[in-house]
Phi, psi and omega in degrees: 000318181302301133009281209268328173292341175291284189313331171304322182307284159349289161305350188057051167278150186262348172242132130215164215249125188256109210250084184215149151297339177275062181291345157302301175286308172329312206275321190311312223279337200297309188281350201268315179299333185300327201269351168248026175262123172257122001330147144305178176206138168293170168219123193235146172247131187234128191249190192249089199190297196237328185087228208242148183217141183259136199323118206100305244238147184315173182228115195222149181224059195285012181242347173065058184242050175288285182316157194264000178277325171306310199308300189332312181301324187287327188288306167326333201254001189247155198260340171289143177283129128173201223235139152218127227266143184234117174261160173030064179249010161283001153300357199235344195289342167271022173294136184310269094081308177286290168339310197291311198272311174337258161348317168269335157285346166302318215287306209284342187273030168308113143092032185250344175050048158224141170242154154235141206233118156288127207223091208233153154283326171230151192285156170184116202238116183286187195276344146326305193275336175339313191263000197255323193299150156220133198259081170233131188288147162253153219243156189308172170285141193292188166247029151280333201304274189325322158306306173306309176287329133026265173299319173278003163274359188243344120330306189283294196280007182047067180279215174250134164319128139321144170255148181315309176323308170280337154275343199297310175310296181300338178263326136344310199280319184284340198316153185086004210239154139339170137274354168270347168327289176301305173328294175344300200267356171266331190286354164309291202262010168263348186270002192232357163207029175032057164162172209228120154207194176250067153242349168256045198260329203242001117348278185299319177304300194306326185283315231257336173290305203286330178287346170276310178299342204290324185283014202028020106329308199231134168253174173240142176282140114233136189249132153311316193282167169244190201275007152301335201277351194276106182306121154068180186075046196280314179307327165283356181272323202258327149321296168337293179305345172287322206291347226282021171232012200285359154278002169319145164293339169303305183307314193298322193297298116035306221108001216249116177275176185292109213279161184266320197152165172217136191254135148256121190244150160166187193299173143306121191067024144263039164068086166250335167280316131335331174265348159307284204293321183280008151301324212274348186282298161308325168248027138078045209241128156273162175254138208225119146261133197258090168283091162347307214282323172308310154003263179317119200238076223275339193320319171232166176277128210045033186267337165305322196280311178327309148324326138326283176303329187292305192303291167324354163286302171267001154267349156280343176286312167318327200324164324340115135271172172239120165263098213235115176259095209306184152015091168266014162272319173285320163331310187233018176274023130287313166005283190290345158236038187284353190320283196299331205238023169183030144109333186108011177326269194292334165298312181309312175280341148329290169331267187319299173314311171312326205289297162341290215276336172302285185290329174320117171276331217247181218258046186269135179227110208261147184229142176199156201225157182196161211206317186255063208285340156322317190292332177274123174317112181334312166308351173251024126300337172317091197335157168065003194270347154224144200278349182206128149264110181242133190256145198237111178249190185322183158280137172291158172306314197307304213271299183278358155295294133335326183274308191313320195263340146282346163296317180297347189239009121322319210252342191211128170294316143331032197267015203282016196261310210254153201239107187315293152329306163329282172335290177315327199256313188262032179225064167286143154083018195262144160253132185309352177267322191282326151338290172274005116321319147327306176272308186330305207286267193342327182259340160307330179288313187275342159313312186283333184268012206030094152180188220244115164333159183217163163307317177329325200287289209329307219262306245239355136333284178315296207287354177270343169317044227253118186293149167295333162315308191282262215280334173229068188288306153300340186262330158323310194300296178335286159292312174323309164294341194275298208265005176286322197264348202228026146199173235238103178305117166293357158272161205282346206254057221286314181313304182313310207276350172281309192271352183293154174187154210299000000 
């Protein structure tokens, strides 16, 4: 990125908008470039705050460049090449006024070896500038960055050498962080065990957590169970368990590329979210959940997208990830006519994310469940746009015999009392979540009678029970016929998951 902005600089492109939150690292990187371009070049910053102050130098404002129309006139009015840096104007940029100076300052820096560099934590460009604007993220710190704050903190605090092996961890733990982040968080963990080694790796983890939940957009998972805690489903299970090293270096050397992701369609409450989370424990990954719904933002104009980019962004910083998106049919069941009823808002962020699941290099492996697949936009059906679509229908007698014994073996150490098979025969058309609500109810019940549940309880759970197959018959019927032709059955049984029926 750092590169890519020299060279711009260079070319004299005369606007560009730089979309980063670091401004401090940001302005470091503006300035090491502005000082070996010949001519030098000066660099000056202008905040609402302050006007314009040149980079270094006290901050004084001897030019009455508060406003952003004066600051322009002032960039304008100078006979010197150099760079100037606009923090936070996009609350100003759609002012008739701003757009306007904007614009005339393009047309006077012909041959003038001057930029102005727009500088936002978010984008936001009209449709004046479009054709004038150049768009660049400046990207988290890499792990040579993150090894420099590293190293001067263990300078500074006379730490002990690291063996490569333990920094690799400690700079691997910070990815994704600012550098003022990363400064935090080793000084965290040297103030919280009075030293830095990678036995403080899971410090830097805890903190680092809190700060991806901090932006509401991405949550960090962790799931307890492992994917054994899952009934049945054996063909995704055994795809999966092919996967759990493709993000390795062996695999690249192998050959192999990086798988992108997988949708899971299917009834409701046949563990589709669960076999999401209990990925990330088998392939030794962390999980990131993308709540759409925070994503939509109506306060400002481009502010949903930005939200966007930003979480996604920070899920490339992390990579390997699991990028796990829950019921993506409501997430994007709007989409294709979103024109009338926000502006077009969620069609824009349809657009990106695809654009996104395409166009991606880094090791994000996106997982999303849907429940309405009539609901889903034809494009994220697309071939290559997931590496597998596995559809989760009821559970089989085999599967839900499985569901009865791991739930029974939460609850109990004991379980030869109980007849499984039985069980399995009276939860026909049972989804594994209504299984277990089953036995819930069953034990809530003889608990209130003070003794201990029977199969008895279980079934007459069951017979009080009307499985959602039965109340939602048609729409079940539905999908099923839908996913018998177009995605790949997660039972173990293909015949089974074809002759099954309510």
């Amino acid at each position: 990125m750092k590169e890519e902005l020299n060279i711009l600089i260079q070319a004299q492109y005369p606007l560009i908008y730089l979309v980063t939150s670091e401004e401090e690292r940001a302005e470091q990187a503006i300035s090491t470039i502005a000082q070996v371009l010949r001519p030098q070049r000066r660099v000056y910053v202008w905040t609402v705050t302050h006007g314009i102050v040149e980079y270094g130098q006290p901050r004084a404002n001897p030019h009455n460049t508060v406003s952003p129309e004066a600051a322009i006139d002032w960039v304008m009015r100078q006979k010197e090449p150099g760079i100037f840096i606009f923090k936070d104007l996009h609350p100003f940029i759609d002012a008739a006024a701003t757009t306007r100076s904007l614009r005339d300052a393009i047309a006077s820096f012909k041959g003038t070896q001057k930029n102005i560099i727009l500088m936002s934590p978010m984008q936001q460009v009209p449709i004046e500038l479009e054709k004038e604007v150049v768009v660049l993220d400046f990207q988290l710190p890499d792990m040579s960055e993150l090894n420099k704050v590293l190293t001067q903190h263990l300078d500074q605090n006379r730490g002990r050498r690291l063996t490569t092996e333990a920094r690799e961890k400690l700079l691997r733990a910070a990815l994704g962080l600012t550098k003022d982040e990363a400064e935090k968080v080793y000084r965290k963990a040297q103030v919280t065990t009075g030293r830095l080694t990678e036995e403080e790796v899971d410090i830097v983890l805890s903190e680092k957590k809190q700060l991806i939940r901090r932006n509401g957009i991405l949550e960090y998972i962790e799931e307890d169970e492992t994917i054994d805690a899952v009934g049945g489903l054996e063909e995704l299970k055994k795809w999966l368990k092919q996967r759990s090293n493709a993000f390795t270096e062996r695999a690249r050397e192998y050959g192999l590329p990086q798988p992108k992701g997988m949708l899971i369609l299917g009834v409701p409450g046949c563990g589709k979210s669960l076999i999401a989370k209990t990925t990330s424990r088998l392939w030794g990954l962390p999980l990131l959940r993308l709540d759409m719904g925070r994503v939509y933002d109506g306060s400002m104009v481009g502010r949903s997208e930005a939200n966007l980019r930003n979480a996604l962004k920070t899920a490339e910083s992390i990579s390997p990830a699991i990028l796990f998106i829950d019921e993506l049919d409501k997430s994007f069941a709007g989409s294709a006519g979103s024109g009338d009823s926000d502006g077009g808002t969620s069609s824009r962020i349809f657009g990106s994310f695809l654009t996104w699941m395409q166009e991606k290099k880094s090791p994000v492996f996106v997982m999303a469940t849907a429940n309405r697949v009539e609901r889903l936009p034809g494009e994220f059906l697309r071939k290559g746009r997931f590496d597998e679509i596995f559809f989760v229908d009821l559970p089989t007698p085999e599967e839900r015999s499985d569901i009865f014994k791991i739930h029974l073996n939460k609850r109990r150490e004991e379980i030869s009392r109980f007849d499984l098979e039985q069980l399995a025969k009276m939860s026909d058309g049972f989804s594994g979540a209504e299984i277990e609500q089953a036995l819930v109810a069953a034990m809530y019940e003889a608990f209130a009678q003070d003794r201990e549940f029977t199969q008895l309880d279980i079934i007459a759970a069951l017979k009080a029970t009307l499985p959602l197959s039965r109340t939602m018959q048609e729409q079940v019927t539905a999908l099923r016929d839908w996913a018998r032709q177009r995605a790949r059955p997660a039972a173990a049984s293909v015949a089974e998951y074809q002759r099954m029926e309510f």
